[in-house]
DOLO-847134 format. One record per residue (C-alpha): residue in three letters; y, z, x; residue number from 1. Coordinates in Angstrom, 1 decimal, padded with zeros to 4 digits, always signed. Each point is the difference from the previous one (the first is absolute). Last residue first. Layout:
> type;Y;Z;X;seq
> ALA;Y;Z;X;NUM;
...
This chain:
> type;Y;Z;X;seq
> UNK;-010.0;-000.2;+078.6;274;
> UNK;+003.1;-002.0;-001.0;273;
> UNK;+000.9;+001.7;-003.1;272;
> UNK;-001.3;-002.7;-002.1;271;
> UNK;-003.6;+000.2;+002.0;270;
> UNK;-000.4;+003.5;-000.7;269;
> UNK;+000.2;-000.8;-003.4;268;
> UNK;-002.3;-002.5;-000.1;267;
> UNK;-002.9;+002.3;+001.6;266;
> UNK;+000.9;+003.0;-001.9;265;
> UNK;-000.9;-002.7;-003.0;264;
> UNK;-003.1;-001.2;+001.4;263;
> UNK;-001.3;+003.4;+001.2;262;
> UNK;+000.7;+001.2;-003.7;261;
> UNK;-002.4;-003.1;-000.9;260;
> UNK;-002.6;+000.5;+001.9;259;
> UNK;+000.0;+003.6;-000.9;258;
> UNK;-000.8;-001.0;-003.5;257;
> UNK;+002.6;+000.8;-003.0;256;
> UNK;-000.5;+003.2;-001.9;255;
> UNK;+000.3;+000.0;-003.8;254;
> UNK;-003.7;+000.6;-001.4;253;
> UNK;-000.7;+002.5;+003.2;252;
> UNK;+003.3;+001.8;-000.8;251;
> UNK;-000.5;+000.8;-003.8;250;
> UNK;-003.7;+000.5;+000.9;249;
> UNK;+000.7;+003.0;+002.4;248;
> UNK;-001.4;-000.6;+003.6;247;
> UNK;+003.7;-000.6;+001.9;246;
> UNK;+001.7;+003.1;-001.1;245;
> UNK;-003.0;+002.3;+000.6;244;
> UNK;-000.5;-001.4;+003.6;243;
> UNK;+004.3;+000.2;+000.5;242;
> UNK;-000.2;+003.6;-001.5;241;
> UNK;-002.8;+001.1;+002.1;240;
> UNK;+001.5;-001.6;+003.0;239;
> UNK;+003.6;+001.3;-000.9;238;
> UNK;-001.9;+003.8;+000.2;237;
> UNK;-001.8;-000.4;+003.1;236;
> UNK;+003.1;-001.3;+002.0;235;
> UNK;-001.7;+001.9;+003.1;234;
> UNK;-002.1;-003.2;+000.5;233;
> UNK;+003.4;-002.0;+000.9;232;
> UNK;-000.1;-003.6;-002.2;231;
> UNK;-000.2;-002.8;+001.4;230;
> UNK;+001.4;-002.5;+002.2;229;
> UNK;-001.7;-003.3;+001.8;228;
> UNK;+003.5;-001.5;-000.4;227;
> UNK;-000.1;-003.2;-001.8;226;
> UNK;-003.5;+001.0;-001.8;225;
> UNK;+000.3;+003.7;-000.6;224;
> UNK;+003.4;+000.1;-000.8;223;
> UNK;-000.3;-002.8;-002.2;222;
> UNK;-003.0;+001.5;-002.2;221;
> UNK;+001.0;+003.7;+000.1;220;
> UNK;+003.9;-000.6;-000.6;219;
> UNK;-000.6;-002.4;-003.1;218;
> UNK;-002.7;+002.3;-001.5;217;
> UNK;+003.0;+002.6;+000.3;216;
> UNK;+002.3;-002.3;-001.9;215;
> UNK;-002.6;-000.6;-002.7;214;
> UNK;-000.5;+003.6;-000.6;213;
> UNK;+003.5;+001.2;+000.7;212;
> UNK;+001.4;-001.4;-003.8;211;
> UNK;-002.8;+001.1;-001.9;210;
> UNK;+000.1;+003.1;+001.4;209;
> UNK;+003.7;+000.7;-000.9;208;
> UNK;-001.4;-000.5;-003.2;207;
> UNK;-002.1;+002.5;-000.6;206;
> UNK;-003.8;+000.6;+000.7;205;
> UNK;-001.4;+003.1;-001.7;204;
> UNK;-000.7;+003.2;+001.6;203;
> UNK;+003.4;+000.8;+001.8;202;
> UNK;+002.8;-001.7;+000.5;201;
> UNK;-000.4;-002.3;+003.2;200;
> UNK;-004.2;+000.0;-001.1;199;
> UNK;-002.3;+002.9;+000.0;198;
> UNK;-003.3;+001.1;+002.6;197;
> UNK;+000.0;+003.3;-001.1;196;
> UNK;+002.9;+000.9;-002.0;195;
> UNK;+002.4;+003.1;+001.4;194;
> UNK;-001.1;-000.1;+003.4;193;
> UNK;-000.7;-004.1;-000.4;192;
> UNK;+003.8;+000.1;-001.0;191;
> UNK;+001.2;+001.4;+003.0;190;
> UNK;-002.6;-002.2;+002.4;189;
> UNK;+001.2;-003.3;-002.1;188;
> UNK;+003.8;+001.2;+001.0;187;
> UNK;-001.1;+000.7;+003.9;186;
> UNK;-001.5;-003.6;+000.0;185;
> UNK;+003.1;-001.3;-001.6;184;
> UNK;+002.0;+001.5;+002.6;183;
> UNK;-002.4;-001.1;+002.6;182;
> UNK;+000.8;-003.6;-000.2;181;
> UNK;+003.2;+000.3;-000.9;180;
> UNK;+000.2;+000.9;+004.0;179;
> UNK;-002.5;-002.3;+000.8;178;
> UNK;+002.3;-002.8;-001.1;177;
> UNK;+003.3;+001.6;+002.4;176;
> UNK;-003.1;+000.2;+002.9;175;
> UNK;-001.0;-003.3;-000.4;174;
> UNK;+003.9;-001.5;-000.4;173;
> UNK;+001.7;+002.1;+003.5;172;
> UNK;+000.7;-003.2;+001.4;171;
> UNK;-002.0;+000.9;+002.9;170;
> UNK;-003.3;-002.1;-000.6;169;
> UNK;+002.6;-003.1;-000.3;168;
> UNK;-001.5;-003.3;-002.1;167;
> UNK;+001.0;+001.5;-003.0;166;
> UNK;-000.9;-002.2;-003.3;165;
> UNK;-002.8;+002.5;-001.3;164;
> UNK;+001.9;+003.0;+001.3;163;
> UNK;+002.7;-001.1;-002.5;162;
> UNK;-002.2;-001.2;-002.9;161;
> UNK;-001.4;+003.7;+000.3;160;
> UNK;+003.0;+001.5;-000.3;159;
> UNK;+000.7;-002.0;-003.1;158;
> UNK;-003.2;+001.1;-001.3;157;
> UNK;+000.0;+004.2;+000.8;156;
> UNK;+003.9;+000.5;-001.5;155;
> UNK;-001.8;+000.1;-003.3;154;
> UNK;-002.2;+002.7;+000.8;153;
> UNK;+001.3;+002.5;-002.1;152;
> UNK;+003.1;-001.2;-002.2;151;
> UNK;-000.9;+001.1;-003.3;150;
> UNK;-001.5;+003.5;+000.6;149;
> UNK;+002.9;+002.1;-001.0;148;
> UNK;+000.8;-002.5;-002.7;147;
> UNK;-003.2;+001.1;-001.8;146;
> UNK;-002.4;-003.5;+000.1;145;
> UNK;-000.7;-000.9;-003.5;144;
> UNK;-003.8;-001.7;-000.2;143;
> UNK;-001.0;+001.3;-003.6;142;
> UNK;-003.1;-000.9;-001.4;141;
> UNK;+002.1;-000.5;-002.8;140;
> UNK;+003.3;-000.7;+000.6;139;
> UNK;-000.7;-003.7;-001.5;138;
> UNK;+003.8;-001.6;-000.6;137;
> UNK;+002.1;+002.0;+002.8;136;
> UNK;-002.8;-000.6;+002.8;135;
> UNK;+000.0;-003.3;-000.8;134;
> UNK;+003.8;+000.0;+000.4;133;
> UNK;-000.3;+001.4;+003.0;132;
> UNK;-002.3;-002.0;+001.3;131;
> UNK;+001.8;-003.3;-000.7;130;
> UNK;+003.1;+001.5;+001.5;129;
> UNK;-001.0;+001.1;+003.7;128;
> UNK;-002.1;-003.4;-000.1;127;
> UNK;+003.0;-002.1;-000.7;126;
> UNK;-000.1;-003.1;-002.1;125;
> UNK;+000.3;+000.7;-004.0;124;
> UNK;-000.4;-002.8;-002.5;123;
> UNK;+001.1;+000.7;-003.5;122;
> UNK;-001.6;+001.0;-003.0;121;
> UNK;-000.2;+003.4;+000.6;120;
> UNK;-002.1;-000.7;+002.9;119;
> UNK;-000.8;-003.4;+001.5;118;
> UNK;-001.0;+001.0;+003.7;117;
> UNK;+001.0;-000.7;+003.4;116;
> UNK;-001.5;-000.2;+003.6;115;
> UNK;+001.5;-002.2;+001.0;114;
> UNK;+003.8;-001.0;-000.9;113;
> UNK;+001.0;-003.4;-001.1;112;
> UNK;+002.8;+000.3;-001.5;111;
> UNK;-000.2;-002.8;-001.8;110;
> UNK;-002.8;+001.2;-002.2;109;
> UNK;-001.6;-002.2;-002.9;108;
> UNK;+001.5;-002.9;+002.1;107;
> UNK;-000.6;+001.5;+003.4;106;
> UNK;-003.5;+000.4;-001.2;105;
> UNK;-000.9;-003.1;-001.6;104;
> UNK;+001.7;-001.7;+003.3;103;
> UNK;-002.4;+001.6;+002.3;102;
> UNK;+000.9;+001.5;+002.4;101;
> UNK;-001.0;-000.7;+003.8;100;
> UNK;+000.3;+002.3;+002.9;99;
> UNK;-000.2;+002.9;-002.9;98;
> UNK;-003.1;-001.5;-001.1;97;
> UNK;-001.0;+001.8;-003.2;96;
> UNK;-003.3;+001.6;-001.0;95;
> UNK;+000.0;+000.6;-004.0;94;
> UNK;-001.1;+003.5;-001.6;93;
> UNK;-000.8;+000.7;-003.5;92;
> UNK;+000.1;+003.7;-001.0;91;
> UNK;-001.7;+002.7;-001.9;90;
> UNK;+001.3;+003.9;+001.2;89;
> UNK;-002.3;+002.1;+001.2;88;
> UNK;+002.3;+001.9;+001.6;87;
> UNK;-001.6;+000.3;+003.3;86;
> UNK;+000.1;-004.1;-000.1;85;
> UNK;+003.0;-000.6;-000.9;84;
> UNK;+001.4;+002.3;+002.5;83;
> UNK;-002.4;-002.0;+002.6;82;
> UNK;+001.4;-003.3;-001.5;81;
> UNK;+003.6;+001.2;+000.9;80;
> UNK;-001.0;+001.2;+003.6;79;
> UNK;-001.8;-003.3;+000.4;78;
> UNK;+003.1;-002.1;-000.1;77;
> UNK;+001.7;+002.5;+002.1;76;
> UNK;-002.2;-000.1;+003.2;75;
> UNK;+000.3;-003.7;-000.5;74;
> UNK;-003.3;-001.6;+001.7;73;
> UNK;-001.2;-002.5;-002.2;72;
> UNK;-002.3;-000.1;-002.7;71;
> UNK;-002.1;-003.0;-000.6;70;
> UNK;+000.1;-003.3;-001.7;69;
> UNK;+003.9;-001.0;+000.3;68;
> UNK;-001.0;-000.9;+004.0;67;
> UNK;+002.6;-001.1;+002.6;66;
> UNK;+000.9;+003.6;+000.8;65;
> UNK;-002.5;+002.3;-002.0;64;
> UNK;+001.6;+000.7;-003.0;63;
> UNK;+002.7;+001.9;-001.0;62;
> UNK;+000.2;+001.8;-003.3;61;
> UNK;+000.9;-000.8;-003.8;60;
> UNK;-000.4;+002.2;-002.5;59;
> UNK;-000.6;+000.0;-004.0;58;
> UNK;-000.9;+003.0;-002.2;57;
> UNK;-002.8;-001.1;-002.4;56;
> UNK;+000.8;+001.5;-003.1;55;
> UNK;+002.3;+002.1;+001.2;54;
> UNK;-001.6;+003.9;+000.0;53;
> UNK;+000.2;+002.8;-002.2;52;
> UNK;-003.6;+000.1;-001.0;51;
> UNK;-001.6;-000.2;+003.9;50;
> UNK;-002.1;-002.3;+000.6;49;
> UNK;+000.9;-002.8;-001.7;48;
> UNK;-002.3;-002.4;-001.8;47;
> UNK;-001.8;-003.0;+000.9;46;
> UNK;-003.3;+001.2;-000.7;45;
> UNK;-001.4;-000.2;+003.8;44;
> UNK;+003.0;+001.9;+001.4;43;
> UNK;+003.6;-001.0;+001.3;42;
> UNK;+001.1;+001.1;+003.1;41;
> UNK;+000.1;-003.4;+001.7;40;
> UNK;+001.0;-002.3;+003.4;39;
> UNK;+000.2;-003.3;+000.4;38;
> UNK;+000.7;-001.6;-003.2;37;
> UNK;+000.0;-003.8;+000.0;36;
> UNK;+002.7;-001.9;-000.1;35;
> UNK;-000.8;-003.0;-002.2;34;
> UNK;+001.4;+001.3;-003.4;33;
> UNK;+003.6;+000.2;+001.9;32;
> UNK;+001.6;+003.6;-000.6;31;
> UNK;+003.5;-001.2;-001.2;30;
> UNK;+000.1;+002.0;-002.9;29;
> UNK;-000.4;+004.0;+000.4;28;
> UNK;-002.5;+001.8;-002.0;27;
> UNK;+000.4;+000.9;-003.8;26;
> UNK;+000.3;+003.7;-000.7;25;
> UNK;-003.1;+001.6;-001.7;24;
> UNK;+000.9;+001.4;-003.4;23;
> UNK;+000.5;+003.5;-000.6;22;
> UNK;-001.9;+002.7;-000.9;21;
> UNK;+001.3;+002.9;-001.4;20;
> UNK;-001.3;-000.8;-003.4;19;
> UNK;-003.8;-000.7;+001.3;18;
> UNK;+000.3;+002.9;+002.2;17;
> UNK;+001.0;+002.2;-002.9;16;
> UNK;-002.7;-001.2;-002.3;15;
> UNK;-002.9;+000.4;+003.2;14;
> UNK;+001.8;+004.1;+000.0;13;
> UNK;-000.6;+000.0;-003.6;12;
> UNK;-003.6;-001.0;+000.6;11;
> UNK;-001.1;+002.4;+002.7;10;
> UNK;+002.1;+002.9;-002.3;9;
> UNK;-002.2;-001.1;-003.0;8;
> UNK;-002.9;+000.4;+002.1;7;
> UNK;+000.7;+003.5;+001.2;6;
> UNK;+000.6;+001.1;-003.4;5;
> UNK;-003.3;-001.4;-001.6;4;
> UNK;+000.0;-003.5;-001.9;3;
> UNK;-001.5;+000.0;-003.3;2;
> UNK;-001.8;-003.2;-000.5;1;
């Protein structure tokens, strides 16, 4: 059968893949057959999602305190799985107690670190690096943040860990989280001129707002119940960020229960002598 000139490009182009290709790299030893996976991107047939993609990537996160079946509440742990997440990427995810580690873990990773990731062959256990280097492997859809924009909104959750801990209305900590507060709200309103209803940088969600979404879910949940705080009404534009944040699937899949961000506020409160 005489193949036409679009068809003979369809097929060398399936040659070339096949040549390209290159065989799936074995997964990290040390994963016990009994621990189950908690948490997936991997669909139906078994294969990746995305062609350039490990073959599953593996991660390990926190789980709920005192429970290795569910999520816990580690703003950072579910930062990495929401890049994983938006990028389609297929993965394997583990729930570890950090309060209580288990020795197949500290052996297959003495340093211990949650959340981490076996990448390039190795283990890697720092959020900031993990999804960078994700970022670095699969740049398409791309979630770069311009260096301009890198640092907005990241003073917004240590300032509110500070006014969650005051006990002293005139301490000056409300006003110095409000403060961030609106300078986020008057970026979103900048870029919602230019984008109608966008993200940090623009149309498409980047990674600097993978790294305030959980933080900011933090804030409205423990303000709200240890405090009886929320958000000012003329914040319209961080309130239509925050709703869109919070309702998209990579976030929903990922999110720990209030409960259980109440629980952890709740312990940590108590170390400092609240």
């Amino acid at each position: 059968m005489k193949l036409t000139s679009s068809a003979r490009a369809r097929e060398q182009m399936r040659l070339n893949q096949q040549r390209e290709a290159k065989p799936a790299q074995p997964g990290p030893k040390g994963i016990p057959s009994t621990v189950p996976v908690g948490i997936t991107n991997v669909i139906p047939t078994g294969l990746p999602t995305h062609p350039n993609a490990p073959k599953p990537a593996y991660v390990m996160v926190v789980s709920a305190n005192g429970d290795s079946t569910r999520i816990g509440d580690c703003p950072f742990s579910q930062r990495v799985l929401m890049t994983l997440e938006e990028k389609h990427l297929p993965y394997e995810g583990r729930f570890i107690d950090v309060e209580n580690k288990p020795t197949w873990f500290l052996q297959m990773y003495p340093e211990g670190k949650v959340p981490t990731m076996f990448i390039d062959q190795k283990w890697v256990g720092d959020a900031d690096i993990i999804t960078e280097m994700v970022e670095k492997k699969i740049s398409i859809p791309t979630m770069r943040t311009p260096p301009e924009k890198a640092s907005i909104g990241l003073k917004i959750f240590p300032l509110f860990v500070k006014f969650l801990r005051s006990n002293d209305p005139g301490d000056g900590s409300e006003q110095a989280l409000l403060a961030e507060l609106q300078a986020l709200n008057e970026h979103l309103k900048i870029e919602d001129a230019a984008y109608k209803n966008p993200f940090v940088n623009g149309r498409f969600p980047s990674m600097l707002d993978m790294n305030l979404a959980p933080k900011l879910y933090h804030m409205d949940v423990a303000l709200k119940h240890f405090k009886m705080w929320s958000l000012p009404p003329d914040l319209v534009y961080l309130e239509a960020y925050m709703k869109k944040l919070f309702t998209r699937p990579s976030f929903t899949k990922t999110k720990p229960p209030e409960d259980l961000v109440i629980r952890g506020w709740q312990r940590h409160l108590s170390s400092v002598g609240q």
